[in-house]
C-alpha positions in Angstrom: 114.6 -91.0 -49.2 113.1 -92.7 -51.7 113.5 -92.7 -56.3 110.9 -91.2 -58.4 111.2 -91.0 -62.3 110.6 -87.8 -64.3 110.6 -87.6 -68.1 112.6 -90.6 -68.0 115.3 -89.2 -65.1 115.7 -90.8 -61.8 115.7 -88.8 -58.7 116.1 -88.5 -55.1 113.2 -87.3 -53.5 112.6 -87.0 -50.1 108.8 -88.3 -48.2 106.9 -84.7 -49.1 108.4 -85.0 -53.3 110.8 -82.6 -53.3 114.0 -83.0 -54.9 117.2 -83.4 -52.9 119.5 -82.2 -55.5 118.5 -79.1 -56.8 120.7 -80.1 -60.0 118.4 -82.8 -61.0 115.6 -80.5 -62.4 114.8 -79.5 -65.5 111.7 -78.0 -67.5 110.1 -81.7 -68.5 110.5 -82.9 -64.9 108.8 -80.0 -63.4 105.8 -80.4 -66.1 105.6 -84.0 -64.6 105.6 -83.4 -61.2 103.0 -80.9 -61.8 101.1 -83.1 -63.7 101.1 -85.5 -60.9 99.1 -82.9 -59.4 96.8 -82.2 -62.0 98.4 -78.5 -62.8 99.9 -78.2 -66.8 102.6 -76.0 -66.5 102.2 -72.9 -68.9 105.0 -70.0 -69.3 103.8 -67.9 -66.5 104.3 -71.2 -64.5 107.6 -71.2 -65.5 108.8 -67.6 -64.6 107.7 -68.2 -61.5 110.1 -71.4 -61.0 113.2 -69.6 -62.6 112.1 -66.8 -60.2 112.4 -69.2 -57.5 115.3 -71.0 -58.1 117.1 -67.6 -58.4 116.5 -66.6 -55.3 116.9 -69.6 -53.6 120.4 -70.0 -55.1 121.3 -66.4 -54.2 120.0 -67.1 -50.7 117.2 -65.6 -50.3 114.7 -66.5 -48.0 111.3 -67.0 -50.2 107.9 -65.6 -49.4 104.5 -65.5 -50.5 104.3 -62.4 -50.8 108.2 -61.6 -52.3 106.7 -63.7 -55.0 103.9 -61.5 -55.6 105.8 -58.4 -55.2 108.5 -59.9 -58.2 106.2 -58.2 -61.2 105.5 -61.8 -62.1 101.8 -62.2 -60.8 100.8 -61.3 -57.6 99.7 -63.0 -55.1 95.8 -63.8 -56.2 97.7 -64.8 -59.5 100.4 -67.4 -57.8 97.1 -68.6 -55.9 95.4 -69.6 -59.5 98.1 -70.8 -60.8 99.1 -73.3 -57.8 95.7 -74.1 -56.2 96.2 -75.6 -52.9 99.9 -74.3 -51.5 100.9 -71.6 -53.6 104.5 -71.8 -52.5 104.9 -75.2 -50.8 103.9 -76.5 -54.8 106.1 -74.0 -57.2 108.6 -74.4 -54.5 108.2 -78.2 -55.0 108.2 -77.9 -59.1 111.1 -75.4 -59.1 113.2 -78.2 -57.5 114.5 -76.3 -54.7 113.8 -76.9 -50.9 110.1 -76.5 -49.1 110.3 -72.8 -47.6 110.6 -72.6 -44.0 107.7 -70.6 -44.4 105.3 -73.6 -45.5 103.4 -76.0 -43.2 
């Protein structure tokens, strides 16, 4: 485990970044870990994380392609707007748990 600070917040993160307590996260912490990664987070960004955190708090099990199906973007669109790991990073900005799903 290891401490990282966020818009001015300290946090538990574990080795990949990802938050151990889902109740640390807020809006300005998930522009800055984005940022860390050169993405700016816009509003589409966003419903994407609120999207995620929804569903991982009703116990869902999250997808790539659940996430394109939600009527937010679809899949090309969650591609663009996290190059590089589509779900391994929103997952990682929404402050919820890396998806079983992701390498």
């Amino acid at each position: 485990m290891a401490e990282k600070t966020f818009a001015g917040k300290t946090v538990e993160v574990n080795e990949e970044g990802y938050l151990l307590n889902k109740d640390d996260w807020n809006k300005d912490l998930a522009a800055e870990m984005a940022k860390e990664d050169g993405i700016e987070l816009t509003d589409k960004h966003y419903e994407v994380l609120e999207y995620l955190r929804e569903k991982s708090a009703a116990g869902e099990s999250l997808t790539i392609r659940k996430v394109g199906k939600s009527g937010i973007t679809d899949i090309k669109g969650l591609y663009q707007l996290f190059p590089g790991g589509p779900l391994k990073l929103s997952s990682k900005y929404a402050g919820i748990a890396k998806p079983a799903s992701c390498v």
